[in-house]
C-alpha positions as CSV (number, residue, x, y, z in Angstrom):
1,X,69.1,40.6,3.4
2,X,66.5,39.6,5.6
3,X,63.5,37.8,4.2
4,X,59.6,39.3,3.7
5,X,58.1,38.8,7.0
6,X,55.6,35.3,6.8
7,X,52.0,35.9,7.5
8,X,50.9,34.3,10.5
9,X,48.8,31.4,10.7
10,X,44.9,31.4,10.2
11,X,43.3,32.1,13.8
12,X,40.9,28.9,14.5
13,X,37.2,29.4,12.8
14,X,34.0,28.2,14.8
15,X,32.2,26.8,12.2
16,X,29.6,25.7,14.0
17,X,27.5,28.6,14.2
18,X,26.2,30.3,10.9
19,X,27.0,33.5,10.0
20,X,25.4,36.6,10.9
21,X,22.8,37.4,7.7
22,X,23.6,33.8,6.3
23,X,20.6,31.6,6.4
24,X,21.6,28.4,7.5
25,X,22.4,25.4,5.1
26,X,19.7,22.3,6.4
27,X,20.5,18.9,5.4
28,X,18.4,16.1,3.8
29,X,15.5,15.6,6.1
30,X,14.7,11.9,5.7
31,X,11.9,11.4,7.8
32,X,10.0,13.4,5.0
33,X,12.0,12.0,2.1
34,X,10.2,9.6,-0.4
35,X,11.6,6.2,1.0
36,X,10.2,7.4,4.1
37,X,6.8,8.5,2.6
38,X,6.4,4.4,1.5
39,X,7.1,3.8,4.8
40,X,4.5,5.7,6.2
41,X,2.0,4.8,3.2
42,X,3.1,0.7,4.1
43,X,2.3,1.3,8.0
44,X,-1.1,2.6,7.6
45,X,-2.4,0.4,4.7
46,X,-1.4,-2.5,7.0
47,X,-3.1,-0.8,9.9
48,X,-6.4,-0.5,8.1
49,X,-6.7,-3.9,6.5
50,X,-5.5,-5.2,10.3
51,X,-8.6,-3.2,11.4
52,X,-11.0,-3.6,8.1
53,X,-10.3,-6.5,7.0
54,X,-10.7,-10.1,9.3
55,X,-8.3,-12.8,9.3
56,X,-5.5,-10.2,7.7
57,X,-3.7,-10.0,11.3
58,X,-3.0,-13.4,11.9
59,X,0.1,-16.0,11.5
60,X,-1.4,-17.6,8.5
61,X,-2.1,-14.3,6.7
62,X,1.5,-13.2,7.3
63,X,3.1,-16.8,5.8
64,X,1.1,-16.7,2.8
65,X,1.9,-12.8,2.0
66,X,5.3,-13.1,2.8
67,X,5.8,-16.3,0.3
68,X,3.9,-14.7,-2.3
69,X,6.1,-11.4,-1.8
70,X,9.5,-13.1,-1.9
71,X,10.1,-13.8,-5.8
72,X,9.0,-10.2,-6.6
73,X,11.3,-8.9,-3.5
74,X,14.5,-10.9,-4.9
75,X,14.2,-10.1,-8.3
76,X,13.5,-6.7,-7.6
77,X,16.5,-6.3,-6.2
78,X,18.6,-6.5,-9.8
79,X,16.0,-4.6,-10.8
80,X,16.4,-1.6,-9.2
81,X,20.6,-1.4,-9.9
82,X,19.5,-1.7,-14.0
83,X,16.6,0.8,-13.3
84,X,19.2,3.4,-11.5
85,X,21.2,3.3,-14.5
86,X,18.3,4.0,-16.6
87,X,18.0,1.0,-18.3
88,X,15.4,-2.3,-17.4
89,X,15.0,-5.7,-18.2
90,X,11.7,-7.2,-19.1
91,X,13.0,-10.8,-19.6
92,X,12.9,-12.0,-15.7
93,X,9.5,-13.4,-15.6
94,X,10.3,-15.6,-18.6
95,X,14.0,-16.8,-16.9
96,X,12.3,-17.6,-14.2
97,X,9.6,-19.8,-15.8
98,X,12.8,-21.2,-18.6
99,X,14.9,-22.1,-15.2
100,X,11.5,-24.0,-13.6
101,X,11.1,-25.8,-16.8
102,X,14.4,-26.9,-17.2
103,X,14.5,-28.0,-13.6
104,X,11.4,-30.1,-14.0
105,X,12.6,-31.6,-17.4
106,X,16.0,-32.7,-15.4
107,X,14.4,-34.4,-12.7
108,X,11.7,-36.2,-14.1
109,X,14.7,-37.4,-16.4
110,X,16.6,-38.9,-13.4
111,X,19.1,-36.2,-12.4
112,X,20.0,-35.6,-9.3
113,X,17.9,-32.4,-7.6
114,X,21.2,-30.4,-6.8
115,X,22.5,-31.0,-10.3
116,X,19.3,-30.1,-11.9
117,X,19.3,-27.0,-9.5
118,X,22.3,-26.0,-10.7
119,X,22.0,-26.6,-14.3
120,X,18.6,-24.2,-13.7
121,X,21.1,-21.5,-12.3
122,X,23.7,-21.8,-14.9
123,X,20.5,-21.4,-17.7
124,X,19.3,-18.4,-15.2
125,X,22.9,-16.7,-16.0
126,X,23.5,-17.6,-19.4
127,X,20.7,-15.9,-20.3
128,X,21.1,-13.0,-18.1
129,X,24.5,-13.1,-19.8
130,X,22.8,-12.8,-23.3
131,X,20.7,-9.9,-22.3
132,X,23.9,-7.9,-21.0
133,X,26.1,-8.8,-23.7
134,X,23.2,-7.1,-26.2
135,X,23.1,-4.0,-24.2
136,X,26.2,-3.7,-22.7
137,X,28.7,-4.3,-26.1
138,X,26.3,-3.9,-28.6
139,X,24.8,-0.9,-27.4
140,X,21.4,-1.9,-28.3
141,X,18.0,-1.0,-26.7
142,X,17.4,-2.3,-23.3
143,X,13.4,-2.0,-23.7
144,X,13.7,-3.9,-26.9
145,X,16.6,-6.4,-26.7
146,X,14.8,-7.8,-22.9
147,X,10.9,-7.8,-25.1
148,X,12.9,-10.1,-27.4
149,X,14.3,-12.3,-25.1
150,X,11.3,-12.2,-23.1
151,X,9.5,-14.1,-25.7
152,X,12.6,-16.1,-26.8
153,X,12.9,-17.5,-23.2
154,X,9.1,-18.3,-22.7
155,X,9.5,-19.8,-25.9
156,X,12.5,-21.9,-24.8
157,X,10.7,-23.1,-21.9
158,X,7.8,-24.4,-23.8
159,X,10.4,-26.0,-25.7
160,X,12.1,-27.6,-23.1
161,X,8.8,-28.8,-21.1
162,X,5.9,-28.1,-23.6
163,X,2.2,-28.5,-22.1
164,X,3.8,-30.7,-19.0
165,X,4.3,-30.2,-15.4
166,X,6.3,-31.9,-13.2
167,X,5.7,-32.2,-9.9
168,X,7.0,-35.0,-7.9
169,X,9.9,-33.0,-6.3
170,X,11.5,-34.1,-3.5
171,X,9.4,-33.5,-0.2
172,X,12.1,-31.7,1.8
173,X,12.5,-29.6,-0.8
174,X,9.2,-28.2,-1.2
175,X,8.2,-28.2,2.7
176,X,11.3,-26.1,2.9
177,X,9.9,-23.2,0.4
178,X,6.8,-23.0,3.2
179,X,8.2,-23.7,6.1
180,X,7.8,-20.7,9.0
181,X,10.1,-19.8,11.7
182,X,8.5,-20.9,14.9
183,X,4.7,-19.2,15.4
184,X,5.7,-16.4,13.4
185,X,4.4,-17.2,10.2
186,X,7.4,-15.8,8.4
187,X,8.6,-18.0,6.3
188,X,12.6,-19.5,6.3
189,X,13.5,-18.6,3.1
190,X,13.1,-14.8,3.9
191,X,16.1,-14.9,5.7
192,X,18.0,-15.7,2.6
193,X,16.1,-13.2,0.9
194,X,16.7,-10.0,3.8
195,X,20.3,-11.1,3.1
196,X,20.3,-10.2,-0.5
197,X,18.2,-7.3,0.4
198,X,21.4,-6.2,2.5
199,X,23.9,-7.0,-0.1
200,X,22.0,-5.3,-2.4
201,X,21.7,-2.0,0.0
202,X,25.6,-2.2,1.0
203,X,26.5,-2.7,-3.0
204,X,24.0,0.3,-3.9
205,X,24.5,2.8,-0.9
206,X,28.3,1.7,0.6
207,X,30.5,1.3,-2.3
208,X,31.9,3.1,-5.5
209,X,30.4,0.8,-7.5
210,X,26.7,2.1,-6.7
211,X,27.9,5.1,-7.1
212,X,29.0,4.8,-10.4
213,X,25.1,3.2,-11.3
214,X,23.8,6.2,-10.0
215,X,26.5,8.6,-12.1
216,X,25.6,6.5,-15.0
217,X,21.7,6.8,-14.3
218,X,22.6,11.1,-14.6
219,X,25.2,10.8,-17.7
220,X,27.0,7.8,-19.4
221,X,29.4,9.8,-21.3
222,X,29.9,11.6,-17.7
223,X,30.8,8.2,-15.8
224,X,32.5,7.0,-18.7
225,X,35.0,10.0,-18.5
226,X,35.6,10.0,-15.1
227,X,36.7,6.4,-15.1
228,X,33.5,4.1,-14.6
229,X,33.4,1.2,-16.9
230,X,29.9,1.5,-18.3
231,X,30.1,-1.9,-20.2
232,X,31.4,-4.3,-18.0
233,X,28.8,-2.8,-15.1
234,X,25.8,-3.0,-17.1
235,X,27.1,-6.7,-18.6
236,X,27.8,-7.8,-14.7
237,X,24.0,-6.1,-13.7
238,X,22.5,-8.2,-15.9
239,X,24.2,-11.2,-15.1
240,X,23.0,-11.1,-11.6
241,X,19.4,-10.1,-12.8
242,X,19.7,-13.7,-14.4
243,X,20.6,-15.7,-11.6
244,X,18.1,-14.0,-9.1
245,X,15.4,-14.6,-11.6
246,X,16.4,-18.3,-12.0
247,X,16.6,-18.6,-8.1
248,X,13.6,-16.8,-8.3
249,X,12.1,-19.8,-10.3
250,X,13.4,-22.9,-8.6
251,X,11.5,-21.2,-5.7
252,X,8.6,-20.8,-7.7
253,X,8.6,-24.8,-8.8
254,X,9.4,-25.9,-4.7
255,X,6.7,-23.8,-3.4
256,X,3.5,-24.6,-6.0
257,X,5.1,-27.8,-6.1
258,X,5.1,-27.8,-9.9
259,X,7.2,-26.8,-13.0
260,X,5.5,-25.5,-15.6
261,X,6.9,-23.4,-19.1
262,X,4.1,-20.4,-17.5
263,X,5.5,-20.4,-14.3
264,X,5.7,-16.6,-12.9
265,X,4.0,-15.3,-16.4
266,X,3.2,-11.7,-15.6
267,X,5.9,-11.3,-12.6
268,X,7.8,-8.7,-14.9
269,X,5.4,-6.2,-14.8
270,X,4.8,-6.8,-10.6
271,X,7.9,-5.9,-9.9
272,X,8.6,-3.3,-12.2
273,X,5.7,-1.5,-10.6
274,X,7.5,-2.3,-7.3
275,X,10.8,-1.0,-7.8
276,X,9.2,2.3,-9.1
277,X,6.4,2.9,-6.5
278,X,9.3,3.1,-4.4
279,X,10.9,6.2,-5.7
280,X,13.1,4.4,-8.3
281,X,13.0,6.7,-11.8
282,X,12.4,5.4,-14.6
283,X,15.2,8.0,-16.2
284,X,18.0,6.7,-13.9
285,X,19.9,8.1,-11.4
286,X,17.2,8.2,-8.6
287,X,16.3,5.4,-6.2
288,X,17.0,3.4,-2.9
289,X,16.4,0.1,-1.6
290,X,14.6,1.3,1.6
291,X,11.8,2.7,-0.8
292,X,12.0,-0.7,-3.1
293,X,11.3,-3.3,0.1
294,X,8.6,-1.2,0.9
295,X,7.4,-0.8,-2.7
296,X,7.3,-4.4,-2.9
297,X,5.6,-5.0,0.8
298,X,3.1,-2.2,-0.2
299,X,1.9,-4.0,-3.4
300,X,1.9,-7.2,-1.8
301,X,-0.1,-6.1,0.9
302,X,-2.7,-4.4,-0.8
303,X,-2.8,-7.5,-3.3
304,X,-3.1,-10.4,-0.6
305,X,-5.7,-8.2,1.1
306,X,-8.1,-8.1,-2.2
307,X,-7.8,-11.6,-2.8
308,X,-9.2,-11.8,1.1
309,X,-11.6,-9.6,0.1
310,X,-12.8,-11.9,-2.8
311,X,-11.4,-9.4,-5.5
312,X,-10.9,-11.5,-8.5
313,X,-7.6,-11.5,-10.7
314,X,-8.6,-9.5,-13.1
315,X,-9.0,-6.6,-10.9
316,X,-5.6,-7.6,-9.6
317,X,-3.7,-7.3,-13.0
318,X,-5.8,-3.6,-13.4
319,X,-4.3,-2.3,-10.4
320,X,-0.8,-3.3,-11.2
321,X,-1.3,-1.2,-14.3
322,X,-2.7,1.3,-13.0
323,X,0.1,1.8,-10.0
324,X,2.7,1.3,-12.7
325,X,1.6,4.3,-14.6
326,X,0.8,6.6,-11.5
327,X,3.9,5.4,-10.6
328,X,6.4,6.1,-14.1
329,X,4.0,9.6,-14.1
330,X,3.8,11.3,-10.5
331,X,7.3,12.1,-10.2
332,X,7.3,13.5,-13.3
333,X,4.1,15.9,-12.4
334,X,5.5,16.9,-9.3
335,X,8.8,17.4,-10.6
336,X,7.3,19.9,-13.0
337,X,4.6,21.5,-10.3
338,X,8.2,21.9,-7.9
339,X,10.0,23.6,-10.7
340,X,6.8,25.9,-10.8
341,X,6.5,27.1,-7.5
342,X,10.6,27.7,-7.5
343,X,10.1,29.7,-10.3
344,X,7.2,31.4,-9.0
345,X,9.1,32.1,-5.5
346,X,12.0,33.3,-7.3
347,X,10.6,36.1,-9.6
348,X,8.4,37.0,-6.3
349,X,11.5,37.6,-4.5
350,X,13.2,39.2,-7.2
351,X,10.3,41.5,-7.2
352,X,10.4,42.4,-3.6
353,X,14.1,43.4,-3.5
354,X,15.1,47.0,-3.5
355,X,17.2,48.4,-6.1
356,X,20.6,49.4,-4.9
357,X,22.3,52.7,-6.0
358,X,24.9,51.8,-8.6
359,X,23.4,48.2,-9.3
360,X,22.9,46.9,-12.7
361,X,19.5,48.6,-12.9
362,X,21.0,52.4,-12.7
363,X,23.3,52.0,-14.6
């Protein structure tokens, strides 16, 4: 008996040109994406303070706005992996100043500088540690579990140091946190700071692991059920906030020359204003460290140019707020003015469409 004849293969399909009556599918465009937006918003505040403002374009002006930028770049860096999963941590400002303070205490005691440094990190991710276990195994608030330890920390540090500074630190040590490459005015240390930048990008961006922040940032009980272990990522997230923040710190005490229990007081809310000025959400699940670097440049631009401008503090600590709010609320508004128009477009086209015979409508 012979067998049903086999159907022949599949004949070769150009799929490279759409088909006839099929609008084309375009991709992402990123040059009009929001990380680029930040780009373009960085390039021409810099081009009008160059031109506005004197003495901003100049070797000097770079080195200062570049040292002043680099404790808010690295810690924002954590930041924006907790962010994307829709959590945040308020307590870095006060590891920071804890690890300065116990740094200080250590050396003025006689301890060696590279023991005391690394007693400073260990604190940095114990108490990073703390803040993940809380959230992470406990399941308790992020917003209020890092307000707690935000005070317990600063607390700890005043503790540990009380009204004292140290500042005797070695002098190799703190001519290193101002040093510049050549006649550039950049300073050394962003090197080591672009290189966390990078890890931070190829952790986010290049492996399943930032993928799975991002799934979490949409739906926990999603990522949970396909696989991603939400506990252990948030636990290991916050870990490494800890020990950028303390890293963070020792740079702090090397570059003012100074450890203090009030060291970085107020960084928190700098970067957090950072991180979401460059397209981070606050909700989770949105972000990139592209927009973030030039969140942070942006802010630390238009800061260093006010203070060259004679702006006092004050007004300094205003406009954080201010771009913290526009910055937690203008996604939000144009999400909602984007839905609008969608809906509006839709019903228009809806509207315009002729009924055909036997459709729904005549039936």
């Amino acid at each position: 008996m012979s067998s049903p004849a086999m159907p022949r293969a599949a004949a070769a399909v150009d799929t490279s040109t759409p088909l006839s009556g099929v609008e084309k599918i375009r991709g992402p465009r990123w040059w009009a994406g929001r990380d680029a937006v930040m780009v373009y918003l960085l390039a021409a505040f810099v081009l009008y303070a160059i031109i506005t403002i004197p003495r901003f374009a100049s070797p000097v002006t770079t080195g200062f706005l570049l040292l002043d930028v680099i404790p808010t770049l690295l810690i924002a860096m954590p930041m924006t992996l907790i962010i994307i999963t829709g959590e945040i941590d308020l307590s870095v400002a006060s590891v920071a100043g804890v690890s300065s303070a116990v740094l200080g205490v250590l050396w003025a005691g006689g301890t060696g500088i590279w023991a005391a440094i690394a007693v400073a990190l260990v604190c940095g991710l114990a108490a990073g540690a703390l803040n993940g276990a809380l959230i992470a195994f406990l399941q308790l608030p992020s917003l209020a579990v890092t307000i707690g330890t935000l005070a317990l920390f600063r607390g700890l540090a005043l503790v540990v140091i009380g009204d004292n500074a140290v500042a005797d630190f070695p002098v190799e040590l703190t001519s290193l946190a101002s040093d510049k490459l050549g006649g550039t005015g950049i300073p050394v240390l962003m090197l080591p700071a672009l290189a966390l930048v990078v890890a931070a990008g190829l952790v986010l961006h290049k492996s399943s692991f930032g993928r799975g922040l991002y799934a979490m940032g949409y739906s926990k009980e999603a990522a949970q059920f396909v696989g991603i272990s939400v506990e252990w990522s948030k636990f290991w997230l916050y870990v490494a906030s800890g020990l950028v923040s303390a890293a963070a710190g020792i740079f702090w005490t090397f570059r003012y020359t100074s450890a203090r229990s009030d060291n970085a007081s107020g960084l928190e809310l700098l970067v957090i204003a950072a991180v979401l000025l460059g397209g981070v959400s606050i909700f989770g699940g949105k972000g990139s460290i592209v927009g973030v670097v030039a969140g942070v440049l942006l802010i630390g631009s238009l800061n260093y140019a006010l203070r060259l401008d004679r702006v006092s503090d004050v007004v300094l600590v205003t406009l954080t707020g201010m771009l913290l709010i526009a910055s937690a609320v203008a996604p939000s508004i144009g999400a909602a003015i984007g839905r609008r128009r969608h809906d509006r477009r839709l019903r228009r086209r809806l509207a315009e469409e002729p009924i055909k015979p036997g459709g729904p409508s005549a039936e």
